[in-house]
N, C-alpha and C positions, 0 to 999 in steps of 0.2 A: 113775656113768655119765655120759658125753659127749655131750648132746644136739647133733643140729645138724651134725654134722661128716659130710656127706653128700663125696659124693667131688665133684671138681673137672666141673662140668658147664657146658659154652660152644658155641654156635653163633656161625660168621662167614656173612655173606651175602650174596648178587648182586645189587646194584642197576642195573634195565636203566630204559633212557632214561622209559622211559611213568610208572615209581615214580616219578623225581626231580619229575615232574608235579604230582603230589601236595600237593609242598611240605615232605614231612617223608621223609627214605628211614633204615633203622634198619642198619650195618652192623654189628654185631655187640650180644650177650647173651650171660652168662653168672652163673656162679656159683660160687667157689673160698672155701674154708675151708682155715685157713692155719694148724695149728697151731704152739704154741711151739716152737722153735731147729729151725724149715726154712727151706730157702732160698725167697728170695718175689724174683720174682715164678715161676712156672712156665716152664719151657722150652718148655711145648708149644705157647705161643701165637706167630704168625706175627713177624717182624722187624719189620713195622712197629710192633708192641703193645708187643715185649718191649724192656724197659728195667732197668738195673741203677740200682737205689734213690741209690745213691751218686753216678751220673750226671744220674738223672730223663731225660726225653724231652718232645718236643714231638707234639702230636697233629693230625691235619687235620679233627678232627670234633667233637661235645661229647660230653660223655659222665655220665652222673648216679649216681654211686656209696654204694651203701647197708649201714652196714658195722652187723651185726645183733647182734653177739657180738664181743666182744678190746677191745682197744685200738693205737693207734701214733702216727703220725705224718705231715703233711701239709707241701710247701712249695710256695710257685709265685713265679711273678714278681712277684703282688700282693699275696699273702699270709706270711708269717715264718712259720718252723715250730711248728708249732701240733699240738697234742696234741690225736688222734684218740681218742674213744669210743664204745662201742657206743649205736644211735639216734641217729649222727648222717649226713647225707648230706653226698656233700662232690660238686661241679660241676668240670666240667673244660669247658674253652674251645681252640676250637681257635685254634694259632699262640701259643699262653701254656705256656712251659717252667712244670713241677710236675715234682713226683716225693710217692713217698706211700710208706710201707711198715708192715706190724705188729708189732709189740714182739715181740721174742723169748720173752717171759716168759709172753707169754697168748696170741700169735696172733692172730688175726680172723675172720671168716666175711665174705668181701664179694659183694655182687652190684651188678652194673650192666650200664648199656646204652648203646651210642655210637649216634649217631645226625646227621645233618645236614641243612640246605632252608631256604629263605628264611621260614618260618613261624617257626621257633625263632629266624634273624636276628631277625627282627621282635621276637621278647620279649624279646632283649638290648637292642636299638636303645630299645626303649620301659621299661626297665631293670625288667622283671618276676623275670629274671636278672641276675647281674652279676658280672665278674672282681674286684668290690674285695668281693664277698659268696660267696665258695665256700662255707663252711662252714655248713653249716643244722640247727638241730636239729629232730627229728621226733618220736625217742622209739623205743623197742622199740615194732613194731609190726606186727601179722601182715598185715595190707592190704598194706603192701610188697612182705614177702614175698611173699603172693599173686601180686600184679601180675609179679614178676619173672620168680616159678617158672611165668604163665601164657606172659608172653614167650618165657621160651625150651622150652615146649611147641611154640609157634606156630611159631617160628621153624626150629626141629627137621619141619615137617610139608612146609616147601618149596611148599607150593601156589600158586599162582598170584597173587592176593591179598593173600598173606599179610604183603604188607611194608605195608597199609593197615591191617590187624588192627594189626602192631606200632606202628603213629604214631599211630593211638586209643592204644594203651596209655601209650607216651610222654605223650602229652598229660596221662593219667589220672595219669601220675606226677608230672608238673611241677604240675600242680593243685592234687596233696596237699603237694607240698612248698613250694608256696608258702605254702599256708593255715597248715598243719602248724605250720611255721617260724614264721610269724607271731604265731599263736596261741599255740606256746610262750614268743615273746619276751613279750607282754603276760601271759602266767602270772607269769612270774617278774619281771616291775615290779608286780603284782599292781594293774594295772590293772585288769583284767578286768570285775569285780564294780562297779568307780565308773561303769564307761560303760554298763554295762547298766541300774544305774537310773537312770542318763540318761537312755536311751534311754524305760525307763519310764515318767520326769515327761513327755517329749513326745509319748507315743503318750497319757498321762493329758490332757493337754492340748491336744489339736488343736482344741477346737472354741475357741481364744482365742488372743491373742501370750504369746509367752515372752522371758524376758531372760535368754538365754546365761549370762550371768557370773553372774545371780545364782544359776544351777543348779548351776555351779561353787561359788562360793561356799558354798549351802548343801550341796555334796558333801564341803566340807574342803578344796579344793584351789583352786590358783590357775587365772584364766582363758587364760595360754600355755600350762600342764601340760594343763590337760583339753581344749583346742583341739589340741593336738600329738596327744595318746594317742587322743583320740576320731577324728581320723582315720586315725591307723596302724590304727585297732583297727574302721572301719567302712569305710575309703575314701573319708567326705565329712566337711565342717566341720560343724560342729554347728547352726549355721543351716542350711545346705544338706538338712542330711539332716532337720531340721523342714518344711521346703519341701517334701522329696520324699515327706514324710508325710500332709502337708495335700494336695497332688497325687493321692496313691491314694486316700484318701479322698474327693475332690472327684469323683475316676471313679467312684467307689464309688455315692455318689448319686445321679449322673447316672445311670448304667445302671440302679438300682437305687431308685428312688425315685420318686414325681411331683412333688418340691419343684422349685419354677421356677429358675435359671440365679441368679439375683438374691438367692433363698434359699439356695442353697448358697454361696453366697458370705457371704452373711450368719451362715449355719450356722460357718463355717470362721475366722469373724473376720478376712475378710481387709480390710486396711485402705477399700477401696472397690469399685463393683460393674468399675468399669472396670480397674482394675489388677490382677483377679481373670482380665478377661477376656482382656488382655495378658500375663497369668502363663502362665496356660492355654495359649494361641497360639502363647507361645514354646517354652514345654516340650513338647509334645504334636503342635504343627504343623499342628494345626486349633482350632477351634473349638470353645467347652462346645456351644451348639450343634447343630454339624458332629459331634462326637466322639457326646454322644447319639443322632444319628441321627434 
């Protein structure tokens, strides 16, 4: 039996002045299952969509494509053709020729969603997205599904709001795929497991200093590797995110505790009572103090 091979289901849609407001407006959703030796892309989508593989096309919008079943094929202007598999999402950028199609031999299942507004500029500009990074892996994963098959529920209902429903959804999507992606790339350097008991000797140690390197060191790795991975893999350097441990913690006493301003600072090993007080100030924006209340 064929699981998955539901029939080809898309909504296109109206964006009026007040959605573009928003910042995120969604012109189209859908979903197409592409079995082996048919022709791809579908006739039935409008001229500005429809593209013949062998040409590819340029698009005015982005668009996040999640191909769940098959395999094929991917190119664009930043990217060399590149061999598409099931669980992996591929980005589309407007004003950036691609073309994309499925192997004749297995087909695909693909869903996606275009969409456009200066919100999404924004994660490109601040490179959360990126045209030299299209291809992302995720993984077979029904959350996607979900999210896609809720999209074009929504989109299908026409209601008045509904293009607000669909830019939450977007967002819910570029979230997973960022994490997603991330997190598979540190599986497969098998980092994973070294920056967690990282993480571990410095939540073991807040109440004293730590020496970076030599946490590296005793993790088996060198201190470029584990300064490199441990921020791919938390978003701060590894001092930093000891700082931003001793910080939650130093809130933690404060609101929770009667030890005086003086003792937590003592408590936390921080080098002195005033450059405790200076840490605090700058990170926070008041005072240990002010912040107690």
């Amino acid at each position: 039996m064929r699981y998955y091979n539901f029939g080809i289901d898309f909504k296109y849609l109206l964006v009026n002045e007040r959605d573009k407001l928003f910042g995120i407006n969604i012109n189209t959703v859908g979903f197409q299952p592409i079995p082996p030796d048919t022709i791809y892309p579908s006739t039935d989508h409008p001229k500005s969509y429809y593209f013949y593989p062998c040409k590819g096309r340029i698009l005015t919008e982005y668009q996040i494509l999640y191909i769940s079943k098959g395999k094929g094929t991917f190119t664009s202007e930043s990217t060399k053709k590149t061999n598409i598999m099931k669980g992996q999402i591929i980005l589309l950028f407007p004003g950036q020729w691609h073309t994309y199609c499925p192997s004749n031999d297995t087909g695909w299942n693909e869903y996606y969603i275009g969409f456009e507004g200066p919100i999404i500029d924004d994660l490109v500009k601040n490179e959360f997205i990126s045209p030299n990074n299209q291809i992302l892996d995720v993984g077979v994963n029904e959350e996607f599904v979900t999210l896609y098959s809720k999209a074009i529920q929504v989109a299908k209902n026409e209601r008045k709001t509904d293009q607000q429903y669909l830019a939450g959804i977007v967002l819910h999507l570029l979230g997973m795929v960022i994490s997603y992606s991330q997190n598979k790339t540190i599986e497969l350097n098998n980092s994973g497991e070294i920056i967690e008991r990282a993480k571990i000797i410095m939540n073991e140690n807040i109440h004293r200093q730590i020496n970076i390197q030599e946490i590296a060191t005793n993790l088996g790795t060198s201190y470029s590797w584990f300064r490199k991975e441990f921020k791919e893999y938390t978003g701060f350097a590894p001092a930093q995110y000891f700082q931003e441990l001793k910080l939650r913690k130093a809130k933690e006493l404060l609101t929770e505790t009667n030890l005086s301003i003086k003792e937590v600072a003592y408590e936390l090993d921080f080098s002195s009572y005033e450059y405790f007080l200076s840490f605090f100030k700058k990170k926070v924006g008041v005072t240990p103090s002010e912040y107690r209340g």
